[in-house]
FIDODREN-314139 format. One record per residue: z, y negated, x of N, C-alpha, C in turn; residue in one letter. Coordinates in steps of 0.2 Angstrom, whole numbers, plus 5000, padded with zeros to 4 digits. Layout:
BEGIN
ZYXZYXZYXA...
This chain:
BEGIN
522549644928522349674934521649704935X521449724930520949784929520449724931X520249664929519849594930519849604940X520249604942520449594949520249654954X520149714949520149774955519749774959X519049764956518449764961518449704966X519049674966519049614971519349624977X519949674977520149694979520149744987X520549714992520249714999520149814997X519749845000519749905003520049945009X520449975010520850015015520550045019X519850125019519750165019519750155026X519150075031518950065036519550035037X519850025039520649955040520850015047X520949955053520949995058521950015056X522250035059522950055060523349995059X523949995057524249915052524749905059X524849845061525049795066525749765065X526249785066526849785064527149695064X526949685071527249615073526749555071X526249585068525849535065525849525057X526149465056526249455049525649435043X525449465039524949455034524949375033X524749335030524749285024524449265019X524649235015524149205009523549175012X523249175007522649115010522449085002X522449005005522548955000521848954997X521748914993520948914987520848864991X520948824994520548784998520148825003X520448865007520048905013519648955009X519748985003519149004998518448984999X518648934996518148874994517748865001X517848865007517448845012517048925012X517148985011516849055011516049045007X515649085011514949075007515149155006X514949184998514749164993515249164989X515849164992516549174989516549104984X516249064988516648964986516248954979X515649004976515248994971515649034961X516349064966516849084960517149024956X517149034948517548994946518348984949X518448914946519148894950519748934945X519648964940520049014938520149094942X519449114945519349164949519749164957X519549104959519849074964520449084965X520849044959521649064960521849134958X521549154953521649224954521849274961X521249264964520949314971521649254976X521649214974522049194981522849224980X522949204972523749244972523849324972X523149374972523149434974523049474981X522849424985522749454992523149414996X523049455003523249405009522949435014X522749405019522249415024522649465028X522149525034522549555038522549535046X522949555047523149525056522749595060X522649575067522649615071522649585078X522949635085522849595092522449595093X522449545099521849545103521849615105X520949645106520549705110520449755102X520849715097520749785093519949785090X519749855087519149845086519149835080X518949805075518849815070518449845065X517949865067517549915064516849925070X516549985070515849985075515350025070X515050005074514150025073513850065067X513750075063513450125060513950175055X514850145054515150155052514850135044X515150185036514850135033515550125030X515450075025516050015021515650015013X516349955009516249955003516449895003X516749865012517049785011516449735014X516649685013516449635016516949615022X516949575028517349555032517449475033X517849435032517649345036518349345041X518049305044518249275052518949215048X519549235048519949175046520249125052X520649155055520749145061520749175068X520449145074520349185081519549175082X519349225086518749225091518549325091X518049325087517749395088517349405093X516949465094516349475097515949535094X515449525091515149565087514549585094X514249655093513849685097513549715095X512749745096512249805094512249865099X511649915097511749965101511249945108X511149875108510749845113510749815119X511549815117511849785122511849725120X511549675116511749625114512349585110X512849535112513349525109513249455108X513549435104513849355100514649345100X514749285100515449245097515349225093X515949235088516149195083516849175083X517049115083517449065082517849045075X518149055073518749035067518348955065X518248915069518248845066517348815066X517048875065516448865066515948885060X515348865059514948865053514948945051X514748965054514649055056515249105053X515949075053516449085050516449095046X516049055040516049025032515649105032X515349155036514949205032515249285034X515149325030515349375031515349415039X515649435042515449445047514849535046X515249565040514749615039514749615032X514249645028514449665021513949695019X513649735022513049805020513449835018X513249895016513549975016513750005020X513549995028513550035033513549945038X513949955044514049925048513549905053X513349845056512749835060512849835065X513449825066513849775075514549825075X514549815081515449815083515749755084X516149765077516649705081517449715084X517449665090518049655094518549585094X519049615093519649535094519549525098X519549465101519649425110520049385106X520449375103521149365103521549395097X522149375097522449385088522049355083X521849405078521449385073521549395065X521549355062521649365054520949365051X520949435046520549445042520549415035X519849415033519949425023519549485023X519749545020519249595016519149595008X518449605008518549594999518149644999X518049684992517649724989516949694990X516149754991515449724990515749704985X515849724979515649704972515549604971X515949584973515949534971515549484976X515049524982514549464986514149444983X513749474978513049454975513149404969X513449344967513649304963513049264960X512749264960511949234957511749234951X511849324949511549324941512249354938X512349344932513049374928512649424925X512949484927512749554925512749544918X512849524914513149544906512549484905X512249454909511549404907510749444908X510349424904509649454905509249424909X508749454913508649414918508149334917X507849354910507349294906507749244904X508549234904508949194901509049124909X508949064903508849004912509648994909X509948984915510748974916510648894919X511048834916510948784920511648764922X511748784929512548754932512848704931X513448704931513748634928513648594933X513648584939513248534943512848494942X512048534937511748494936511448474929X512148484926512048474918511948394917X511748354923511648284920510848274922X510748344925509848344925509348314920X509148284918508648254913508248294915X507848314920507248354922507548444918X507948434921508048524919508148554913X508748484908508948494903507948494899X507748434900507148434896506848514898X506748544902506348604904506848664900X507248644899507548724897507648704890X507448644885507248634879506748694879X506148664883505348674882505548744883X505948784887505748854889506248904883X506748864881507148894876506848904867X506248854868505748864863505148894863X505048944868504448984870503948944870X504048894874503248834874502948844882X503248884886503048894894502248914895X501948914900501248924899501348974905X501049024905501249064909500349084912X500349064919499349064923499449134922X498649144922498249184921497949224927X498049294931497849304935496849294938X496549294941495849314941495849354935X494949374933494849424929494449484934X494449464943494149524947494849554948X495549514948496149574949496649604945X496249564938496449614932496149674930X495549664933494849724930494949784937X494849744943495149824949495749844948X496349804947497149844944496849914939X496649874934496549914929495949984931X495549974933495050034936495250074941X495850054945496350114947496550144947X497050114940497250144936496850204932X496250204932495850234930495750294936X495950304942495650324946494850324950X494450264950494050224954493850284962X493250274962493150274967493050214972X492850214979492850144984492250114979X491650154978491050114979491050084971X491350084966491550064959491950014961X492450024964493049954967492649904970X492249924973491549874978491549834973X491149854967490549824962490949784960X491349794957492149774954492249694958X492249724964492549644968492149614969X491249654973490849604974490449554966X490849544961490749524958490849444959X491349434962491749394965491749384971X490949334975490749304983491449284984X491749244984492249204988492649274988X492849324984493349364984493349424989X492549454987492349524992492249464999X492149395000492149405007492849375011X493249375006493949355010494249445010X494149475007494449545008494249555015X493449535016493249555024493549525029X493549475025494149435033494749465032X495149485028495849505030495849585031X495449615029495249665034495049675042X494849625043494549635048495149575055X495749545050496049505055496649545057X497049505064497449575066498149605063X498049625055498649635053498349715050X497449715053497249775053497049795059X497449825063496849835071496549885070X496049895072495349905071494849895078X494449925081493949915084493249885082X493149915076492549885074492549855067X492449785067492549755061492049805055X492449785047491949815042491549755041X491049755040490449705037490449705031X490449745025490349765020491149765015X491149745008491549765005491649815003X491349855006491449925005491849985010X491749945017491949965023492549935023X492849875020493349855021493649895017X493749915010493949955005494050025008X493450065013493650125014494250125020X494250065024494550055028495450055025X495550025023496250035021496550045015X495950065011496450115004496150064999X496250114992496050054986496850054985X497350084987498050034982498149964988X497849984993498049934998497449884995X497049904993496249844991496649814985X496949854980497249804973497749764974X498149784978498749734980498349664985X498049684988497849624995497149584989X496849614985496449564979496849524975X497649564971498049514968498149474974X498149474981498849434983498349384985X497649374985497049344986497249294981X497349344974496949294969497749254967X498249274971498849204967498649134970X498249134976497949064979497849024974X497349064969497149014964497648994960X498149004960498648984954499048944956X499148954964499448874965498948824967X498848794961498048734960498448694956X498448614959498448574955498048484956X497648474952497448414952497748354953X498548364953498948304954499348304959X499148234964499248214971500148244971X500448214967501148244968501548314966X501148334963501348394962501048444967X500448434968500048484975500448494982X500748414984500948434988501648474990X501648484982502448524984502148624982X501548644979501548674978501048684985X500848664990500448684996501048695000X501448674997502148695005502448755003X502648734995502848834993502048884994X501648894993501148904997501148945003X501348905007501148875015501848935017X502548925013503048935014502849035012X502949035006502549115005501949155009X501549125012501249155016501749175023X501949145024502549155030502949185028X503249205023503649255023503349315021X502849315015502149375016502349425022X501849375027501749405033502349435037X503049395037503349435039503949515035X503449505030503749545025503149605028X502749605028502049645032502249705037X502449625042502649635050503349685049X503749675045504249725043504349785040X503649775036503549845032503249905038X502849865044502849935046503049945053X503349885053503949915060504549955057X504649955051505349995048504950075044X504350055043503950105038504550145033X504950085029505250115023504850065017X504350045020504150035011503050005015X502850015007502149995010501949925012X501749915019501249835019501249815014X500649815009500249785006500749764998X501149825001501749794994502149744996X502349745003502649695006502449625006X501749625008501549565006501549545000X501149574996501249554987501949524987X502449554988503149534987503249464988X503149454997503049394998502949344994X502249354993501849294990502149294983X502649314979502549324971503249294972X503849274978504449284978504749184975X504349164975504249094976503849074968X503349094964502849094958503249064953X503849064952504149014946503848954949X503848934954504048844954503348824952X502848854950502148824946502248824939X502548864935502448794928503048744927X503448774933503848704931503648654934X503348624941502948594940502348574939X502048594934501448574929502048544923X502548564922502848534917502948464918X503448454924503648424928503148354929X502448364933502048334930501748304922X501948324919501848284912502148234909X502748224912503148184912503248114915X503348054912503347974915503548004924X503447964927503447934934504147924936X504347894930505147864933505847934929X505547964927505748024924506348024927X506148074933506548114936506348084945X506948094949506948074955506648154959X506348124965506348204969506848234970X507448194972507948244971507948294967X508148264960508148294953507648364954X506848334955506648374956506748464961X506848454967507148494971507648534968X508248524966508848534963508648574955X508148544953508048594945507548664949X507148654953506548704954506948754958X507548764961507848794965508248824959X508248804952508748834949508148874944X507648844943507248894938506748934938X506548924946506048954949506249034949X506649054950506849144949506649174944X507049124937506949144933506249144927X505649094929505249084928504749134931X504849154939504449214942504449284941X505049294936505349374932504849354927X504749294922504549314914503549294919X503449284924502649284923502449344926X502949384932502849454933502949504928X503449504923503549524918502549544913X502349494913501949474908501349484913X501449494916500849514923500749614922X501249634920501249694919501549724927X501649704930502149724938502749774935X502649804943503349864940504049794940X504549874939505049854939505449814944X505149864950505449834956505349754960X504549744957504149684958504449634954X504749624946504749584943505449534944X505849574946506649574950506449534956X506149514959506049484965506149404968X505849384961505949314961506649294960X507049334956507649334954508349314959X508049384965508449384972508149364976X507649344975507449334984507749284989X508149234988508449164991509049194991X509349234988510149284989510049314993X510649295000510749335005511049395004X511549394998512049444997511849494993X511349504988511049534983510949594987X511149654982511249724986511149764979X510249764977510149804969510149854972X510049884978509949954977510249974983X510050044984510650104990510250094996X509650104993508950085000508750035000X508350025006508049995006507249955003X507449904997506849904991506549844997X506049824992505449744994505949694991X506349684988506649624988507249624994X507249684996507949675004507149645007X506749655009506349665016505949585014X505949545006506049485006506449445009X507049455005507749445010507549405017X507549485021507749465026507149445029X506449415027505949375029506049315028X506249285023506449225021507149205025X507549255026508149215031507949205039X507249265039506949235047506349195046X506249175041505649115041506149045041X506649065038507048975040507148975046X507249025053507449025059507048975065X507448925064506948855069506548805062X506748815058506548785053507048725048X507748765050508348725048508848735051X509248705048509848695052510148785053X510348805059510348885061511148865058X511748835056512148845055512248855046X511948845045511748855037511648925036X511548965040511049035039511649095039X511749135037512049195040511649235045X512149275049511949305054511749375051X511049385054510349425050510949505050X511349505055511849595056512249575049X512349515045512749515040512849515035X512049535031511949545026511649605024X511849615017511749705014511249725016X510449695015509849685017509849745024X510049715029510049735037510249795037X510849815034511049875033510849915030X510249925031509649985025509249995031X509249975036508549985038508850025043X508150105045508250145048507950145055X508250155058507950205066507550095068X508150045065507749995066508349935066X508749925072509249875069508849785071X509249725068509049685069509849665071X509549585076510249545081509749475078X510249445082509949365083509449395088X509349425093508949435100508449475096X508349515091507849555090507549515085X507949475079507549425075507049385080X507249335086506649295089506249345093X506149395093505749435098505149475091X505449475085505049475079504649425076X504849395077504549315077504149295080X504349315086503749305093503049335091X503249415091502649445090502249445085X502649425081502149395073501949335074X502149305077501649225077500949235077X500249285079499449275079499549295071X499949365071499849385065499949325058X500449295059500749245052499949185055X499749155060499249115061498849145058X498349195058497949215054497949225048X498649255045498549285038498749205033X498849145038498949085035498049045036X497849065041497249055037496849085033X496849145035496249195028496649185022X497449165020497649165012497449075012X497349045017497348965015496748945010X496048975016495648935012495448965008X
């Protein structure tokens, strides 16, 4: 049982017990349909189902409100909820709907009130068990390949190459190794100048992105010196690294380019709303925000450069797809790593695609990833596929700042000049 405890539903928040409402099992079949529950081994699976049973409530009861905090997660088994903000904002969720398959809460503190509109059956489980991605008792440099795609040729070949220390790990610039490092030193602006103006294409993109609107300002800087006194040299060393990863997604092969211009393409869009983020919540800095962004995605460059060396008929795009979604995390931890990036930073590649990931109490840059990349899919994929933004740990950290369906597209909206411009000045 000890295996089991942390799986185990929690009481503290459980509204008063319903007499005429009878609990039930619930099968590993209905498991299996639960995101991220359906990713347990099928020994896990029948464990948890013969340990728990779902709990009932009438219709009107509440089941948890706003701002209350928890240690469970909640899923919709059977009936129709209605979850609501402090905004007046409400949503349905329905038992036999995509939306079902996700947690309706699973922060630490509550986002929504939820209400029965009818008799409803719950599942409660412990957080402990949402963030299934990495196995704690693994290191974050160890590539794990799932048994789904043990018949990979592309993957299997690459975690030969990487379990023999042969990966090639790019090189930043040598203008944002040299300002890191003279920072570090304590620098003044007019030294970080020389530093950058070293580097025409570098000192004059810093002036455009100084001067576009993710800086308002009345009067443009002219100079790379005015850009620098304008928004700080920690803010100038981060927005010169985040300059110089452009160069790193480079490739002279037609088929590999186009897939490193869409991750690209894709990272500046969630950058920016990682930007847009940091300083509407002001719990963490811009300019770290964006670096986050762009660095969240940076495994999927030596795999394919690998990927490319190999025959034509190799491997399918599929195959493709399917291995870079599995080694990309962990190839972005060992180039951060080797980058000399803190701790916080190097962790990112790790979680960033995990909606359940819950490293910290606050609010870090890999929550405000998170939850940029679950609003850069919005109108970009299928909306049933997503969790809802109030249902993830991420959302549940931010202060004096709640997020709905209704307040993600109203975020969205207002970032649109912002994400057009910071996709041109990081494009060309």
């Amino acid at each position: 049982m000890s295996l089991l405890s942390s799986f185990l539903k929690n009481k503290k928040d459980t509204p008063p017990p319903v007499n005429n409402l009878v609990s039930e099992n619930i099968s590993i079949g209905k498991l299996r349909e639960l995101i991220p529950i359906r990713n347990f081994s099928n020994e896990k699976l029948e464990a948890f189902a013969t340990n728990i049973k779902s709990e009932r409530y009438p219709k009107g009861s509440v089941l948890f409100r706003i701002d209350e905090n928890t240690d469970s997660a909640l899923y919709l088994l059977k009936g129709v909820i209605t979850l609501s903000d402090n905004a007046g904002n409400s949503y349905e969720i329905k038992d036999d709907t995509a939306k079902a398959r996700f947690p309706l809460s699973s922060g630490t503190k509550h986002t929504t009130t939820a209400q029965a509109e009818s008799d409803v059956s719950i599942l409660r489980v412990s957080q402990n068990i949402m963030s299934t991605k990495i196995d704690p008792s693994a290191h974050l440099s160890q590539l794990a390949i799932p048994d789904e795609l043990a018949d990979n040729a592309l993957l299997q070949s690459f975690a030969e190459y990487y379990s023999n220390e042969k990966l090639e790990i790019p090189s930043l610039p040598d203008v944002a190794i040299k300002l890191r490092n003279a920072i570090q030193q304590d620098v003044g602006i007019s030294e970080a100048a020389k530093i950058i103006q070293m580097d025409p294409v570098m000192s004059a993109k810093l002036i455009e992105v100084a001067n576009c609107p993710l800086y308002v300002c009345a009067t443009p800087a002219k100079s790379c010196f005015e850009a620098i006194n304008r928004i700080g040299l920690n803010a100038t060393r981060n927005l010169v690294i985040s300059l110089s990863i452009h160069h790193v997604f480079k490739s002279h092969s037609p088929r590999i380019k186009k897939h490193l211009d869409r991750i690209w393409k894709q990272s500046i869009y969630i950058s920016t709303l990682c930007f847009v983020l940091a300083k509407i919540t002001r719990q963490a800095n811009p300019e770290e925000a964006l670096l986050a962004g762009l660095v969240c995605d940076l495994g999927a460059i030596p795999f394919l450069h690998f990927a490319d060396n190999l025959p034509k008929d190799y491997f399918t795009e599929a195959d493709l797809i399917h291995a870079l979604v599995c080694v990309k995390g962990t190839i972005g931890y060992k180039i951060l790593l080797e980058w000399g990036f803190s701790e916080e930073f190097v962790k990112i590649p790790i979680y960033s695609d995990d909606w359940y990931q819950d490293t910290s109490k606050t609010l870090s840059l890999t929550d405000i990833v998170v939850l940029s990349r679950l609003h850069s899919e919005i109108g970009h994929a299928d909306m049933a596929s997503l969790p809802v933004v109030t249902s993830i740990p991420a959302a549940s950290k931010l202060k004096d700042y709640s997020l709905s369906p209704e307040m993600s597209l109203n975020l969205l909206h207002n970032a649109k000049q912002q994400i057009n411009d910071a996709l041109k000045a990081f494009s060309n």
